[in-house]
PDB file of N, CA, C and O in Angstrom, chain B, residues numbered from 101:
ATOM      1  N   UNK B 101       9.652  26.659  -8.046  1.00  0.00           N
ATOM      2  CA  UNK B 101       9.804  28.065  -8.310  1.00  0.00           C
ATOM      3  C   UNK B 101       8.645  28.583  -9.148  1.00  0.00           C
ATOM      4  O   UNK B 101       8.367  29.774  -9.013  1.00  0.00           O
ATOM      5  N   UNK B 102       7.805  27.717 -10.144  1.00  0.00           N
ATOM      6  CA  UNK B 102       7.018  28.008 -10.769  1.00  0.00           C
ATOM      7  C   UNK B 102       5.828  28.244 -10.057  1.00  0.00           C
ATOM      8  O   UNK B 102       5.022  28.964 -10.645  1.00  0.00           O
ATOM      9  N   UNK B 103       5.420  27.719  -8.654  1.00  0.00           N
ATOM     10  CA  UNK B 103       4.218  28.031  -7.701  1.00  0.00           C
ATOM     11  C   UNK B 103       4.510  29.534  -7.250  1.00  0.00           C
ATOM     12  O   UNK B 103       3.567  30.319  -7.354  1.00  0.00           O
ATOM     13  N   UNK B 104       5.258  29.826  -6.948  1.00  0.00           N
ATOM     14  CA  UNK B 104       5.532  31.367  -6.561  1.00  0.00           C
ATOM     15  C   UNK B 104       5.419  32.629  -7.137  1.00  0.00           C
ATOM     16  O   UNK B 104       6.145  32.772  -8.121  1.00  0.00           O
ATOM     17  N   UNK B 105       4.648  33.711  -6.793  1.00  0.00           N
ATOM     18  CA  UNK B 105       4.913  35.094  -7.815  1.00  0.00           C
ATOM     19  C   UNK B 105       5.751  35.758  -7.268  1.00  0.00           C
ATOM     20  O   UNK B 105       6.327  36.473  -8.088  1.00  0.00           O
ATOM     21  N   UNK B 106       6.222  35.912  -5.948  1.00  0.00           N
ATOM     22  CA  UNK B 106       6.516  36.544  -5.477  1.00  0.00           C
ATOM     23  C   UNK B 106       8.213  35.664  -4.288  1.00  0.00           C
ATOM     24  O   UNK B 106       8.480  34.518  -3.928  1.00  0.00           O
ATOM     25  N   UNK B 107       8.749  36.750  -4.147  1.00  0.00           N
ATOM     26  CA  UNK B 107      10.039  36.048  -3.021  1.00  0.00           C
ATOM     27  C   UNK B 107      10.552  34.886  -3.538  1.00  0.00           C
ATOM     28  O   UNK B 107      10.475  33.899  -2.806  1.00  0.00           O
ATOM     29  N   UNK B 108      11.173  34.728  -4.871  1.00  0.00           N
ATOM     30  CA  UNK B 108      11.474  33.806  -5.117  1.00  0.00           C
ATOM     31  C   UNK B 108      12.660  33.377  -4.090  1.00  0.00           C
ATOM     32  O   UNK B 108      12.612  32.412  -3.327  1.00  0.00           O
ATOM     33  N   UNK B 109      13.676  34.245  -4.225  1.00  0.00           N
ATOM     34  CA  UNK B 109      14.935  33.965  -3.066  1.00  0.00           C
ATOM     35  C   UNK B 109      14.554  33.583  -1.785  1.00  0.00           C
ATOM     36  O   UNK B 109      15.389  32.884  -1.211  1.00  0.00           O
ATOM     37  N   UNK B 110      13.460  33.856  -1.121  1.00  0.00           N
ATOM     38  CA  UNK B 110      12.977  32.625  -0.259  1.00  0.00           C
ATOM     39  C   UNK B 110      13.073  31.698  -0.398  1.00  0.00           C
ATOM     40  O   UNK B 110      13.953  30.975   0.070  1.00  0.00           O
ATOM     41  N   UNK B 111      12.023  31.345  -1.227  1.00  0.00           N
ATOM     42  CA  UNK B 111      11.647  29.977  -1.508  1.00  0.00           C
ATOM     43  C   UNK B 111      12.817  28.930  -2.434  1.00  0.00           C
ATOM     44  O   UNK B 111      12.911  27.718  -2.625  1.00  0.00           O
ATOM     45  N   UNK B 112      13.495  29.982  -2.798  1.00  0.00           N
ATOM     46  CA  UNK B 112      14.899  28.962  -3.205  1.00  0.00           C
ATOM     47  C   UNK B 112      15.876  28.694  -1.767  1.00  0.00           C
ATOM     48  O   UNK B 112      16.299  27.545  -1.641  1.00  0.00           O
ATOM     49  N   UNK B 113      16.083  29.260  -1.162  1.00  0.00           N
ATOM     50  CA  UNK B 113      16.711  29.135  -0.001  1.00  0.00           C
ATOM     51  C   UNK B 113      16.316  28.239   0.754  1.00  0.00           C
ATOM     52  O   UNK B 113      17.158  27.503   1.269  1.00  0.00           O
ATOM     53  N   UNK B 114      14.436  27.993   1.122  1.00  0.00           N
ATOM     54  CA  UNK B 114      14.034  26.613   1.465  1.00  0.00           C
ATOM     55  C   UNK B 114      14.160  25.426   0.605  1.00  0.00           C
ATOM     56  O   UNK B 114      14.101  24.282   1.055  1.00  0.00           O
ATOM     57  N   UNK B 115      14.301  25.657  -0.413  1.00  0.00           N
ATOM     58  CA  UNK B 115      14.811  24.551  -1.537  1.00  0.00           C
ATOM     59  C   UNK B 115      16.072  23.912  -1.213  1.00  0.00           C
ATOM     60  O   UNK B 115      16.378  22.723  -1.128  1.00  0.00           O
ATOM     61  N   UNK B 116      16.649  24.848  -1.073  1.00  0.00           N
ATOM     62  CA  UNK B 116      18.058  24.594  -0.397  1.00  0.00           C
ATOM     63  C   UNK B 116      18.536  24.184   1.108  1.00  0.00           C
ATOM     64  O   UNK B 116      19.600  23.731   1.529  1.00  0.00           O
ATOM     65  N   UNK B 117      17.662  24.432   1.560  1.00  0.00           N
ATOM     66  CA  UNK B 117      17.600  23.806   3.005  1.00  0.00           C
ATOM     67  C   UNK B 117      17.474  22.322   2.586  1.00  0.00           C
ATOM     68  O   UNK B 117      18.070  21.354   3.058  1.00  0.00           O
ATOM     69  N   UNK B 118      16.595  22.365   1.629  1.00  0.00           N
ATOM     70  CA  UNK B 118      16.071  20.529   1.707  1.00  0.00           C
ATOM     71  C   UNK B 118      17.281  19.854   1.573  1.00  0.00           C
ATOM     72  O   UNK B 118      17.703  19.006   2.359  1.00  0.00           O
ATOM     73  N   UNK B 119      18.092  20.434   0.076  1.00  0.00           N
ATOM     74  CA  UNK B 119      19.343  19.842  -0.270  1.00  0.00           C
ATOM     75  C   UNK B 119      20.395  20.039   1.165  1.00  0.00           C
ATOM     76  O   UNK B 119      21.375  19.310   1.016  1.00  0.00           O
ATOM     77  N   UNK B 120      20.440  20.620   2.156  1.00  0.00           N
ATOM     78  CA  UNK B 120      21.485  20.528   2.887  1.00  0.00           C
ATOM     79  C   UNK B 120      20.639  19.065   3.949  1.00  0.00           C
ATOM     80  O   UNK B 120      21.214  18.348   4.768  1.00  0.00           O
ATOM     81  N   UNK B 121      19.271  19.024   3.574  1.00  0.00           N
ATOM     82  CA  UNK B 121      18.810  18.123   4.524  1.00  0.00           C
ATOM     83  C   UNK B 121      19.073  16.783   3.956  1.00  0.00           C
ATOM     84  O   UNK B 121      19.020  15.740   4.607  1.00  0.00           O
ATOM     85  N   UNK B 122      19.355  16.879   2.725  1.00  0.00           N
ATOM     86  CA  UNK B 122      19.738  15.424   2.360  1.00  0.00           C
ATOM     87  C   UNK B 122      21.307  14.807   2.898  1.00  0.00           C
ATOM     88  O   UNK B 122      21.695  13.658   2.687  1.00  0.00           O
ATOM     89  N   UNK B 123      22.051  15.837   3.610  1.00  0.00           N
ATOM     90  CA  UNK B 123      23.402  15.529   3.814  1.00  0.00           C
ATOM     91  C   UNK B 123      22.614  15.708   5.983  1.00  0.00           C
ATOM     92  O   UNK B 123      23.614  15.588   6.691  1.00  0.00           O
ATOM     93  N   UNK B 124      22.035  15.803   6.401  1.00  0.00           N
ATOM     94  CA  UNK B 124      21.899  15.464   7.676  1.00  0.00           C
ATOM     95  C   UNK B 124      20.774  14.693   7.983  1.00  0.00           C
ATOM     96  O   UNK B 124      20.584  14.459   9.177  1.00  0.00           O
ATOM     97  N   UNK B 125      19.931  14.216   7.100  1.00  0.00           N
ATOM     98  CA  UNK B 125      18.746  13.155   7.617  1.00  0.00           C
ATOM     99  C   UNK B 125      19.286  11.812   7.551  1.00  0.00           C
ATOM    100  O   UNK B 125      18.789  10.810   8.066  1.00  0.00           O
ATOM    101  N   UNK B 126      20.658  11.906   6.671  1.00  0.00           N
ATOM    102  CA  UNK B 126      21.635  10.244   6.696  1.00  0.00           C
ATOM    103  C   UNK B 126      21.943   9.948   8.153  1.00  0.00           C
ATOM    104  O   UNK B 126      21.728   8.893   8.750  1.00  0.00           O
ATOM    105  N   UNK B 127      22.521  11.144   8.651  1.00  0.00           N
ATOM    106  CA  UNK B 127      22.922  10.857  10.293  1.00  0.00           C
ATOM    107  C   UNK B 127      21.948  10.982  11.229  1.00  0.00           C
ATOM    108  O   UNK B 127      22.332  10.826  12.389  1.00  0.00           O
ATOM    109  N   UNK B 128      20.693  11.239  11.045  1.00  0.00           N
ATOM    110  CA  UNK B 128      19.385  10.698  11.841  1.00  0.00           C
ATOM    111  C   UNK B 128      18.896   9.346  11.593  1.00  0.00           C
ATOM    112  O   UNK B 128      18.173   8.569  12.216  1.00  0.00           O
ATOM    113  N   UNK B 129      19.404   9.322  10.695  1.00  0.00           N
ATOM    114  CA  UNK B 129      18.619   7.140  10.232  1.00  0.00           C
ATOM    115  C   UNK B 129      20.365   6.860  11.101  1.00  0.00           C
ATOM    116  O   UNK B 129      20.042   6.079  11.996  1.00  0.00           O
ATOM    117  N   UNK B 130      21.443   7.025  11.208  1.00  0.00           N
ATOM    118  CA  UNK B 130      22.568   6.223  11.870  1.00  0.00           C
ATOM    119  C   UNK B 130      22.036   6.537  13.072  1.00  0.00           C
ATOM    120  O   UNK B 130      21.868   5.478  13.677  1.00  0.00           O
ATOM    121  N   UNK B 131      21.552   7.809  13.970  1.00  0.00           N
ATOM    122  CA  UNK B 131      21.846   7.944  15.251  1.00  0.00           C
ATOM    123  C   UNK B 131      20.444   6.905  15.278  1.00  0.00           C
ATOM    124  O   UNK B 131      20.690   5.878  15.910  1.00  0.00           O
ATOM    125  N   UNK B 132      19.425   6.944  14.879  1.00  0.00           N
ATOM    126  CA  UNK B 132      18.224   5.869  15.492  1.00  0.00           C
ATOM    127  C   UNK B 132      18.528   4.705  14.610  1.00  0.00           C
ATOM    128  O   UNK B 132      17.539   4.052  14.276  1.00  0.00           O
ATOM    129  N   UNK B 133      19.620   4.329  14.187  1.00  0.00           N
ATOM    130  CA  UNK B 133      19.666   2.775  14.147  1.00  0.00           C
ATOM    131  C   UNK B 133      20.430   2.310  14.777  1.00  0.00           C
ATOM    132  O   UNK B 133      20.718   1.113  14.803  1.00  0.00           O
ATOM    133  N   UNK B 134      20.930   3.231  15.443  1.00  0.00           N
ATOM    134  CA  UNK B 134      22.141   2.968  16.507  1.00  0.00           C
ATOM    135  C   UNK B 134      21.021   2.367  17.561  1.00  0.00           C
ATOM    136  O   UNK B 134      21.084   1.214  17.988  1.00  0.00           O
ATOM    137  N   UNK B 135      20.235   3.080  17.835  1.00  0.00           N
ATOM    138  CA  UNK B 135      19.421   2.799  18.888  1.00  0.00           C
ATOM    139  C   UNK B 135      18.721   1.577  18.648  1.00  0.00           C
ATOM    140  O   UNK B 135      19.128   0.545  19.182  1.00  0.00           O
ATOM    141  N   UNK B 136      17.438   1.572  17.701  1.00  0.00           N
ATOM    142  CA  UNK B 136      16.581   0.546  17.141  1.00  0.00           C
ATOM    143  C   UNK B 136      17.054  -0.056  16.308  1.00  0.00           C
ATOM    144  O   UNK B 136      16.303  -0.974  15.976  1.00  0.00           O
ATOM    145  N   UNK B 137      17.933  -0.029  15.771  1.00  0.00           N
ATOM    146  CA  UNK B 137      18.062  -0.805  14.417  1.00  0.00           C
ATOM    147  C   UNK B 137      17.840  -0.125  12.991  1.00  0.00           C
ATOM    148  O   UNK B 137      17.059   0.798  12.760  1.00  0.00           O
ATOM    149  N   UNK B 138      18.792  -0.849  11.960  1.00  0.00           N
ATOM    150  CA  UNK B 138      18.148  -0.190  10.917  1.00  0.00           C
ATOM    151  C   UNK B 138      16.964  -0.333  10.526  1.00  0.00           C
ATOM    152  O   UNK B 138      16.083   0.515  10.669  1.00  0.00           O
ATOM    153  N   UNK B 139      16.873  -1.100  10.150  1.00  0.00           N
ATOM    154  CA  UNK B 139      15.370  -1.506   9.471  1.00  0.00           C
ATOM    155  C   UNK B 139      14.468  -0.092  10.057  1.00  0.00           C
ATOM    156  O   UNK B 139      14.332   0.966   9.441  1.00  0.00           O
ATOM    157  N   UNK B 140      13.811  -0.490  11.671  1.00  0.00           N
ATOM    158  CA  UNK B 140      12.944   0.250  11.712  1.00  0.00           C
ATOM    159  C   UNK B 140      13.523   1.623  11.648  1.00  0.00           C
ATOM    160  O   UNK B 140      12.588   2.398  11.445  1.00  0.00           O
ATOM    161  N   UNK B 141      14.567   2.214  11.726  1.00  0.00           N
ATOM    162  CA  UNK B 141      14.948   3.705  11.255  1.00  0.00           C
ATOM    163  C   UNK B 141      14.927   4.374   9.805  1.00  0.00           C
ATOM    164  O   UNK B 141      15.019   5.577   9.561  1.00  0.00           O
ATOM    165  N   UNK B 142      14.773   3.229   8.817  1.00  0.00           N
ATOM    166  CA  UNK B 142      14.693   3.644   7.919  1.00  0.00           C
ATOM    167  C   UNK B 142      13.336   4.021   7.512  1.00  0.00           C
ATOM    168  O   UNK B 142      13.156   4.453   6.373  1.00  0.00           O
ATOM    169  N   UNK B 143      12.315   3.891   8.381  1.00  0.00           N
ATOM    170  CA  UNK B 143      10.651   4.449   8.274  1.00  0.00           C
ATOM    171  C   UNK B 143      10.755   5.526   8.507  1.00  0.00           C
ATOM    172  O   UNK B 143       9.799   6.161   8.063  1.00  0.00           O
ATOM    173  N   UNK B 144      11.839   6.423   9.271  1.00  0.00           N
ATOM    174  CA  UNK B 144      11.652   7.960   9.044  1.00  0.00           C
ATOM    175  C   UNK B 144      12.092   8.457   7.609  1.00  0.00           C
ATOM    176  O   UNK B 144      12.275   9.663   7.443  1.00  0.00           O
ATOM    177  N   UNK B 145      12.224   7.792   6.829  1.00  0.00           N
ATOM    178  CA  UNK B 145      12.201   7.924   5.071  1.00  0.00           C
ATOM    179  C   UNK B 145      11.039   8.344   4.775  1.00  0.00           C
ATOM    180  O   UNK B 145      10.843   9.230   3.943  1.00  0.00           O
ATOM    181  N   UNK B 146       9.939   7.623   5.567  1.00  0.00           N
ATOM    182  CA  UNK B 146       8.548   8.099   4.811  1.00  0.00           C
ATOM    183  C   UNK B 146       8.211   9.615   5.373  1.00  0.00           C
ATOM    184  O   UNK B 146       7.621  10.492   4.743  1.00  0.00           O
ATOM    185  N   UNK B 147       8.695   9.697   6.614  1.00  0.00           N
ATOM    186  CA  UNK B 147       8.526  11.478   6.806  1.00  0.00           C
ATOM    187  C   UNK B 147       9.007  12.192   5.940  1.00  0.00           C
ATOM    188  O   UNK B 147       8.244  13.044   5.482  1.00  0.00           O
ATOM    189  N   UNK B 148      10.058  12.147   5.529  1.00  0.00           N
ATOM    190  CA  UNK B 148      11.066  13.021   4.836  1.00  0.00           C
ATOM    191  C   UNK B 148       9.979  12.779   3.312  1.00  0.00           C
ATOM    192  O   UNK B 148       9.219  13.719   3.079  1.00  0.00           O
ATOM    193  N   UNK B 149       9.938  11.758   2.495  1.00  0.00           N
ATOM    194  CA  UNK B 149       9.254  11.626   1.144  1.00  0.00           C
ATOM    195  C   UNK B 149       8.102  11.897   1.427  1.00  0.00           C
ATOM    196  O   UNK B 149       7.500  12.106   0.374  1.00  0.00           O
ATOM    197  N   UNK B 150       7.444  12.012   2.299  1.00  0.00           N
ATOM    198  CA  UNK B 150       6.277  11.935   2.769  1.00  0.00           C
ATOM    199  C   UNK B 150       5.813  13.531   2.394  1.00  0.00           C
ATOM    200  O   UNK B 150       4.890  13.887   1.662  1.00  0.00           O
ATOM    201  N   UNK B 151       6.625  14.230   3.034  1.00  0.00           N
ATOM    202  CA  UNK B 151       6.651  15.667   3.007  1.00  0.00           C
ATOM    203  C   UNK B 151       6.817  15.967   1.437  1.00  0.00           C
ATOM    204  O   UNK B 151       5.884  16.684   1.074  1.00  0.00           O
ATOM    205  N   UNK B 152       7.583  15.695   0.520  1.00  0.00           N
ATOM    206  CA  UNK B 152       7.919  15.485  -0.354  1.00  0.00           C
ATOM    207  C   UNK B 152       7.188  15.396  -1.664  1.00  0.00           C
ATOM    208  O   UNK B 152       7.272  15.652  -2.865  1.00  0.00           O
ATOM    209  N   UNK B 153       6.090  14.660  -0.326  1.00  0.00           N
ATOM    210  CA  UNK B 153       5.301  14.255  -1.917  1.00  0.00           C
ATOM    211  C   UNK B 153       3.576  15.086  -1.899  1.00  0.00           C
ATOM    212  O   UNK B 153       2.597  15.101  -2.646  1.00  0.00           O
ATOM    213  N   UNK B 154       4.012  15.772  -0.417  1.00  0.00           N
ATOM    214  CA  UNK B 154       2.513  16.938  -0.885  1.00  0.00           C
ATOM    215  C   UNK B 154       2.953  18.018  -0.649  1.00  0.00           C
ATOM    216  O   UNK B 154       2.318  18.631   0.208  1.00  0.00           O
ATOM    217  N   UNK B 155       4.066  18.673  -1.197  1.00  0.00           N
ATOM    218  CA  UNK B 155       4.615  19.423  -2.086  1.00  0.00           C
ATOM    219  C   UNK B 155       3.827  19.653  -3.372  1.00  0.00           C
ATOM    220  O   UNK B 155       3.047  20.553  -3.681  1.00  0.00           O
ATOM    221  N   UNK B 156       4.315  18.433  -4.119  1.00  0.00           N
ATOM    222  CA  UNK B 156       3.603  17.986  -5.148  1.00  0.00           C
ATOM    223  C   UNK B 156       2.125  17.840  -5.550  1.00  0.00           C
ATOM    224  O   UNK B 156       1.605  18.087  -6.638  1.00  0.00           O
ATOM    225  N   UNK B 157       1.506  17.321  -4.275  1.00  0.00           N
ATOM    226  CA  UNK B 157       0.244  17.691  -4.226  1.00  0.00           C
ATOM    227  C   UNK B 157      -0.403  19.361  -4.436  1.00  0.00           C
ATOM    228  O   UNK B 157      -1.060  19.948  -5.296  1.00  0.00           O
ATOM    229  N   UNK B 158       0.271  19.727  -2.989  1.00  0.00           N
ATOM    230  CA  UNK B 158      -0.309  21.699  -2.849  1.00  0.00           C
ATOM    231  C   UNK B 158       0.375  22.370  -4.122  1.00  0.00           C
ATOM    232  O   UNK B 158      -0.038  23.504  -4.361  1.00  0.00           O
ATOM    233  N   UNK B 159       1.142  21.973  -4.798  1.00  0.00           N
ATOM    234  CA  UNK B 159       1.327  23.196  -5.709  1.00  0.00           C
ATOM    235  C   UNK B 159       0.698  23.594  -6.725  1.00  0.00           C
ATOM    236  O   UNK B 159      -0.177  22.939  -7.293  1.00  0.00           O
ATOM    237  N   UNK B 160       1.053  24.607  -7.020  1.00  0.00           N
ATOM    238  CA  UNK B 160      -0.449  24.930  -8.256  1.00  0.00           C
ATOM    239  C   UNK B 160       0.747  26.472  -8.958  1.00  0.00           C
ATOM    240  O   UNK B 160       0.979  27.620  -8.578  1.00  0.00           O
ATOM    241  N   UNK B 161       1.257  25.492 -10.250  1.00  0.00           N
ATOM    242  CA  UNK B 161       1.954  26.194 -10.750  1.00  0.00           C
ATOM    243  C   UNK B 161       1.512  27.463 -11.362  1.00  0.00           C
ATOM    244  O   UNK B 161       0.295  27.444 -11.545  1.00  0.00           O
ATOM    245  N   UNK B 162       2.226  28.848 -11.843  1.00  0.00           N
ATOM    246  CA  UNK B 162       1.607  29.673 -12.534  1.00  0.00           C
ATOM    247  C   UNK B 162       1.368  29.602 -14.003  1.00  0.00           C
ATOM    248  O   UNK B 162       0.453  30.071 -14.679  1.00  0.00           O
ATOM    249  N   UNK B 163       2.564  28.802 -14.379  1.00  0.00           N
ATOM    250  CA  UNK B 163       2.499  28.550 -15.860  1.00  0.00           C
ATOM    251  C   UNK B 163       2.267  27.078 -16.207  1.00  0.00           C
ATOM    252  O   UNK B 163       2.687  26.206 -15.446  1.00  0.00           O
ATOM    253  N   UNK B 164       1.691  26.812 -17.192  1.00  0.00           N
ATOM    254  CA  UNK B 164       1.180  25.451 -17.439  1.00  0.00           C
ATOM    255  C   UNK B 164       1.884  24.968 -18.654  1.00  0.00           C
ATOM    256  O   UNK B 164       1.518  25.462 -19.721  1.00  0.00           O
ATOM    257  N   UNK B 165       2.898  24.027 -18.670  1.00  0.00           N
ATOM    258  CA  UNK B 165       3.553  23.438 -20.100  1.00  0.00           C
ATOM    259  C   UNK B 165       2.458  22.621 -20.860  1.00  0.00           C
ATOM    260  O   UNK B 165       1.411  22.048 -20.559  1.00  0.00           O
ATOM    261  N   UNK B 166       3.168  22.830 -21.942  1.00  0.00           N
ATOM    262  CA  UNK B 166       2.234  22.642 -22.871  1.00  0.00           C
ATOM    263  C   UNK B 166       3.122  21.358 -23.684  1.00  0.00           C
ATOM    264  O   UNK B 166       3.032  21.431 -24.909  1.00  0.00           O
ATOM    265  N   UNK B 167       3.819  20.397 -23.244  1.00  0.00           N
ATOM    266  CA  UNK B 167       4.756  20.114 -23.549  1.00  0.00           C
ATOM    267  C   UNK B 167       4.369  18.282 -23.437  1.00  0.00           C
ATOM    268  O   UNK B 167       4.874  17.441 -24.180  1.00  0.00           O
ATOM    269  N   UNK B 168       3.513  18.029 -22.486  1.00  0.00           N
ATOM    270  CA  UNK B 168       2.947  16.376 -22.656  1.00  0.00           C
ATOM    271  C   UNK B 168       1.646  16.313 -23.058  1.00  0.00           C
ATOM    272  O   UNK B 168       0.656  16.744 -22.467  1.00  0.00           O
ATOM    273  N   UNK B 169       1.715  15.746 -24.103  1.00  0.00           N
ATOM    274  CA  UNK B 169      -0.173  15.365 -24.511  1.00  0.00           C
ATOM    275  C   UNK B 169      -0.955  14.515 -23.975  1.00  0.00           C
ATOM    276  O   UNK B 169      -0.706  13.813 -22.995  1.00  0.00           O
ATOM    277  N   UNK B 170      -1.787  14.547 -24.511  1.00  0.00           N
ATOM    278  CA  UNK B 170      -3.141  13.196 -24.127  1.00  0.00           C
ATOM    279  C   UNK B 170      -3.003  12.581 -24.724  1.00  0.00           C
ATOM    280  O   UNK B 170      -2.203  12.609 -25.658  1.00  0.00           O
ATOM    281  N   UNK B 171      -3.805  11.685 -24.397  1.00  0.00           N
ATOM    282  CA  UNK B 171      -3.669   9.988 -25.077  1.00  0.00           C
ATOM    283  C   UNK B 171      -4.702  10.295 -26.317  1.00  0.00           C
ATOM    284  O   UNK B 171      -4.326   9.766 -27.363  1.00  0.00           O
ATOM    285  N   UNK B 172      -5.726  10.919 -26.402  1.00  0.00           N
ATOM    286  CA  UNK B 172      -6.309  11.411 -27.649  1.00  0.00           C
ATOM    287  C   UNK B 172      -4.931  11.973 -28.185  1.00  0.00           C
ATOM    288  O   UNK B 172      -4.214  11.230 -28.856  1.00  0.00           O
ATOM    289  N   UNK B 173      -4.560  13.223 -27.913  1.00  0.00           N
ATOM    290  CA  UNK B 173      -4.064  13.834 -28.935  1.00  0.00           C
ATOM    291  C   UNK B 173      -2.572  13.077 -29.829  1.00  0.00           C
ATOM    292  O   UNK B 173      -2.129  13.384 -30.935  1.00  0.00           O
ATOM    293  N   UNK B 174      -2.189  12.258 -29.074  1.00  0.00           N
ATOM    294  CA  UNK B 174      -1.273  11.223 -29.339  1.00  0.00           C
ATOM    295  C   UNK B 174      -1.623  10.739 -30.728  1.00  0.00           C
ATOM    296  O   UNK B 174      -1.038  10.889 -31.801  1.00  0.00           O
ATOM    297  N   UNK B 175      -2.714  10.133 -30.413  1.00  0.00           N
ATOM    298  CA  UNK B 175      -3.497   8.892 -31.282  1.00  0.00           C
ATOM    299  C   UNK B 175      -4.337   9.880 -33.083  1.00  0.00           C
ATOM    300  O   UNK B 175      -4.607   9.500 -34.222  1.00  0.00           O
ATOM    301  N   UNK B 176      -4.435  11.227 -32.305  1.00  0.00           N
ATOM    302  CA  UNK B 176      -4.823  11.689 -33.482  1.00  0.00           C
ATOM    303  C   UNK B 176      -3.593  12.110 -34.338  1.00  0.00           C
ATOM    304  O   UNK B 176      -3.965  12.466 -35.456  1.00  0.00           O
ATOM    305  N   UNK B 177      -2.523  12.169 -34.202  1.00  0.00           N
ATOM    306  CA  UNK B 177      -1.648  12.242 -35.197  1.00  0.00           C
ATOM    307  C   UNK B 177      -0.923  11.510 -35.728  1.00  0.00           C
ATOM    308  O   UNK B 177       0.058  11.806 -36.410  1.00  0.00           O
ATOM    309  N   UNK B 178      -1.437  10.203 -35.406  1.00  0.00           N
ATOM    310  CA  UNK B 178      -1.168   8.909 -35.830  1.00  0.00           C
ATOM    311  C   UNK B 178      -1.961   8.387 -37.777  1.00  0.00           C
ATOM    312  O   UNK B 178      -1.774   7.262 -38.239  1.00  0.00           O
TER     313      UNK B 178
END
């Protein structure tokens, strides 16, 4: 929510898609392990985290916490 200026209620609503996707990507790893097996069905995990994790990459928040330090600034108040 913090990448956004604008439409937040969008972008919470795709947020929320994800969470309803965590209750139907369980029954895509059953219907293709039905088929293949588990094992290899559980590699569509890496799509799903996959996606997940350049999210994390592309975002570029508006506000910046100020809330974890550096390893200097750690050490200087030591």
């Amino acid at each position: 929510m913090n990448s956004v200026p604008h439409h937040h209620g969008t972008f919470s609503g795709i947020l929320c898609t994800g969470i309803v996707g965590g209750a139907v990507v369980p029954l895509i790893i059953g219907g293709i392990a039905e088929l293949v097996g588990l094992k290899y069905a559980m590699t569509f995990m890496f799509l799903t985290l996959g996606y997940v994790l350049s999210i994390g990459f592309w975002a570029n928040p508006l506000v910046n916490n100020s809330t974890v330090k550096s390893w200097s600034e750690l050490f200087k108040s030591a």
